[in-house]
C-alpha positions in Angstrom: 4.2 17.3 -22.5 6.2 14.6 -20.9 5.0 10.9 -20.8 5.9 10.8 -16.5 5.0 12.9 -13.7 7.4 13.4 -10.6 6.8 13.8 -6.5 8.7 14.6 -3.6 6.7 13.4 -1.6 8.1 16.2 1.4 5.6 18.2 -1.0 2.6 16.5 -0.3 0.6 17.5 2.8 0.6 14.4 5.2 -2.8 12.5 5.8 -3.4 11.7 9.8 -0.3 13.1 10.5 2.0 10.3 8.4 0.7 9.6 5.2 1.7 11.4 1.9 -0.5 10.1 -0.6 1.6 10.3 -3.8 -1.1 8.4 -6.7 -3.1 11.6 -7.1 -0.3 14.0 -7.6 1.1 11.7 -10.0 -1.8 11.6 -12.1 -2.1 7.7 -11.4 -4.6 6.0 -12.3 -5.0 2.0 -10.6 -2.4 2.2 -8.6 -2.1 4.1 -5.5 0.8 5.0 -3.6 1.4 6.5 -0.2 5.0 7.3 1.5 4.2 7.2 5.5 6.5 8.1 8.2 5.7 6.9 11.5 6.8 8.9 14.5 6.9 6.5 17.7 3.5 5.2 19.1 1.6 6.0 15.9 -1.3 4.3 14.5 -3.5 4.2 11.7 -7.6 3.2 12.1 -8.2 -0.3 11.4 -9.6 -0.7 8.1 -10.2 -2.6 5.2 -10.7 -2.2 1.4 -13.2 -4.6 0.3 -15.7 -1.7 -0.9 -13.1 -0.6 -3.3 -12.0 -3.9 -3.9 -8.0 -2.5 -3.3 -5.2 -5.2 -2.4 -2.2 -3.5 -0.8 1.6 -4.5 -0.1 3.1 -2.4 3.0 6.6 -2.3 2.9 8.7 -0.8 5.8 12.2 0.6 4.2 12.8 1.5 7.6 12.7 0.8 11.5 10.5 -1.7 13.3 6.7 -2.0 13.4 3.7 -4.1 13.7 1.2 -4.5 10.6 -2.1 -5.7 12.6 -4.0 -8.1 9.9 -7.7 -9.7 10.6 -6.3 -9.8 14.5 -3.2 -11.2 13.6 -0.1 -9.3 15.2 2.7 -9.2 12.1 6.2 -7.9 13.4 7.9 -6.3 10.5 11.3 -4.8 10.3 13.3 -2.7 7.6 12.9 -4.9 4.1 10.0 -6.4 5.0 7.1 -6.6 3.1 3.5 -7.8 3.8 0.2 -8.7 1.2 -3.0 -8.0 2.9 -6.4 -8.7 0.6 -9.1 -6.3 0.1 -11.5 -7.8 2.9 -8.7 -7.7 5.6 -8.9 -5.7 8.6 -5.2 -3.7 8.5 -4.0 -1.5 11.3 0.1 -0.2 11.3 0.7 -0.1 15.0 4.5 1.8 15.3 6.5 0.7 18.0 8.9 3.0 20.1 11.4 4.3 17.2 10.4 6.2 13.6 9.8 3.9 11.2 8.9 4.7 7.4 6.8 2.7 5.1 5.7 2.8 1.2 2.5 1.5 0.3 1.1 0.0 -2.6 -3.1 -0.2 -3.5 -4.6 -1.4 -6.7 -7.6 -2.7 -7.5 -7.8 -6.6 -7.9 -8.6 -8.6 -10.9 -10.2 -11.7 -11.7 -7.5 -12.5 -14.8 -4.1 -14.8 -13.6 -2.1 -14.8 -16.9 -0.9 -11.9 -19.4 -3.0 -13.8 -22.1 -6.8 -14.1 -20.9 -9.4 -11.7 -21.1 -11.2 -11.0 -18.1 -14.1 -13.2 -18.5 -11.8 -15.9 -18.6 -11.6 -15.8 -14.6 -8.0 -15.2 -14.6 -5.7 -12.4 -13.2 -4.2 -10.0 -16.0 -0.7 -9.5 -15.3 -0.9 -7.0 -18.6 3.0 -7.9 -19.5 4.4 -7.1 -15.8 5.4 -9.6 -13.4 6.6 -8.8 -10.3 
């Protein structure tokens, strides 16, 4: 059995009419992964992930879009990347042109270094930085 699982993510049915959620299909199991291609004027429901306790990075590899967070208007372009915290609202508004973005979930943790244990209220980095 191999030790990695591939995706096109073509392959994967498309959620709301944009997203192919990738995590599942590669047998993931913290981190989540969706490939979403935007076709002009879409937009995803406002929502956040503080039930799940999931932080997520959108990047947009390409086009021009806005990333709506807690209200806040965030004009992004291809390279971009944007944060957003569990308990903020998020909303991808597309503008006029297809755009394409990768996003990134996973839940958060209390442990900041690659040393502490979890009750030391620090973030485990687990050895990867970046």
């Amino acid at each position: 059995m191999a030790a990695y699982e591939q995706v096109n993510y073509t392959d994967i049915e498309p959620i709301y009419g944009a997203m192919h959620a990738l995590g599942e299909s590669l047998g993931s199991e913290q981190v989540g992964v969706s490939m979403v291609r935007c076709e002009p004027g879409w937009r995803n429901k406002p929502h956040d992930h503080e039930a799940n306790d999931h932080e997520e990075i959108y990047i947009l590899i390409e086009g021009h879009a806005t990333v709506l967070i807690d209200d806040d208007p965030i004009e992004i372009e291809s390279g971009d990347a944007v944060w957003i915290p569990p308990e903020s609202t998020r909303q991808i508004r597309n503008g006029e042109t297809e755009s394409a973005f990768v996003l990134i979930s996973a839940p958060t943790s209390c442990c900041l270094s690659a040393t502490c244990s979890p009750e030391d209220g620090e973030r485990r980095t687990d050895g990867f930085v970046g």
